[in-house]
C-alpha positions as CSV (number, residue, x, y, z in Angstrom):
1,X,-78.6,-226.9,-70.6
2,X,-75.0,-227.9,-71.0
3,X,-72.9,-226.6,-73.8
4,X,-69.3,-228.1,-74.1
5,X,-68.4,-225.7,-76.2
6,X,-68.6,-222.6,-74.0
7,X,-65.5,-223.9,-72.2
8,X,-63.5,-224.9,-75.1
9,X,-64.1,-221.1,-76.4
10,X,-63.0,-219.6,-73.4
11,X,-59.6,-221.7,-73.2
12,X,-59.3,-221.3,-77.0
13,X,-58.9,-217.6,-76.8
14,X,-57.4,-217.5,-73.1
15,X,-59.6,-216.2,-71.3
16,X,-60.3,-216.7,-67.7
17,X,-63.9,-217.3,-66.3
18,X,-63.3,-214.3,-64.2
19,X,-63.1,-212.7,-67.5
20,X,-66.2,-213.7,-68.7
21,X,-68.1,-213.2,-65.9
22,X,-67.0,-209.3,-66.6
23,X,-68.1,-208.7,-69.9
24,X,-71.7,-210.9,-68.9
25,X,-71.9,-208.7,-65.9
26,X,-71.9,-211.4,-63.5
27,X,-69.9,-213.5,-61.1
28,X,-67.4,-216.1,-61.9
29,X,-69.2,-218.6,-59.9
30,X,-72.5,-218.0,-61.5
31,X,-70.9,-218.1,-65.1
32,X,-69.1,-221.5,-63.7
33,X,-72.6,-223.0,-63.4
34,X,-73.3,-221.9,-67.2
35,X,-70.2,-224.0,-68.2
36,X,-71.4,-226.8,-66.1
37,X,-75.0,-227.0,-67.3
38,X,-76.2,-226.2,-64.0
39,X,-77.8,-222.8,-65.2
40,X,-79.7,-221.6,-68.2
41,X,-78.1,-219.4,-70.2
42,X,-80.6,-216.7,-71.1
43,X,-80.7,-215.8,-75.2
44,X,-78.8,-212.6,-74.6
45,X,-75.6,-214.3,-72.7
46,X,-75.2,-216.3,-75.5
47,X,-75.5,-213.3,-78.1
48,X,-73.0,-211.8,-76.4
49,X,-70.8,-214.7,-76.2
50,X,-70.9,-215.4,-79.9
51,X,-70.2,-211.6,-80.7
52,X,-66.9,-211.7,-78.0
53,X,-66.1,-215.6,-79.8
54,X,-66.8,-214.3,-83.5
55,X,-68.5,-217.8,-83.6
56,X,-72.5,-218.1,-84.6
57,X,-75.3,-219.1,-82.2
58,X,-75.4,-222.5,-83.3
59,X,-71.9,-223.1,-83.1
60,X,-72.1,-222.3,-79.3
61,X,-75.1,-224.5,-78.8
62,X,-73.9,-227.7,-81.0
63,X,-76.4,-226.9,-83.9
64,X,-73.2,-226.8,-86.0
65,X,-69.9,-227.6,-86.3
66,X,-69.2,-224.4,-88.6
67,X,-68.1,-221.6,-86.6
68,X,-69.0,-219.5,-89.1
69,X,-72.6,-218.7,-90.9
70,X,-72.1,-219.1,-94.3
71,X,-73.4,-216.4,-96.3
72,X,-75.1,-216.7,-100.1
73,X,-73.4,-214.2,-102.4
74,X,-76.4,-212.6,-104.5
């Protein structure tokens, strides 16, 4: 599944996909093919993706356009 928005993230907070590929613990070329749809991402990737990005899940996947989760005060 493709996901525009992994690249923009990356280039948004300058980061190579060298970089990435680091913190995911695996090679650039394989995390290439998550930015170009070629590869499922598994659910814990993305986890970590939106805890390096402080962006939610559903931001990454284009469930949302808020980056954020917005909380309910009780």
């Amino acid at each position: 599944m493709y996901f525009k928005r992994l690249k923009d993230l990356r280039i948004d907070n300058d980061y190579l996909q060298k970089d990435i590929a680091k913190y995911l613990g695996i090679t650039q070329q394989y995390y290439s093919r998550y930015e170009l749809g070629q590869f499922t991402i598994p659910i814990e990737q993305i986890i970590k993706l939106a805890k390096l990005y402080d962006v939610s899940i559903d931001y990454i996947v284009g469930l949302s356009d808020e980056k954020k989760i917005k909380t309910r005060k009780k």
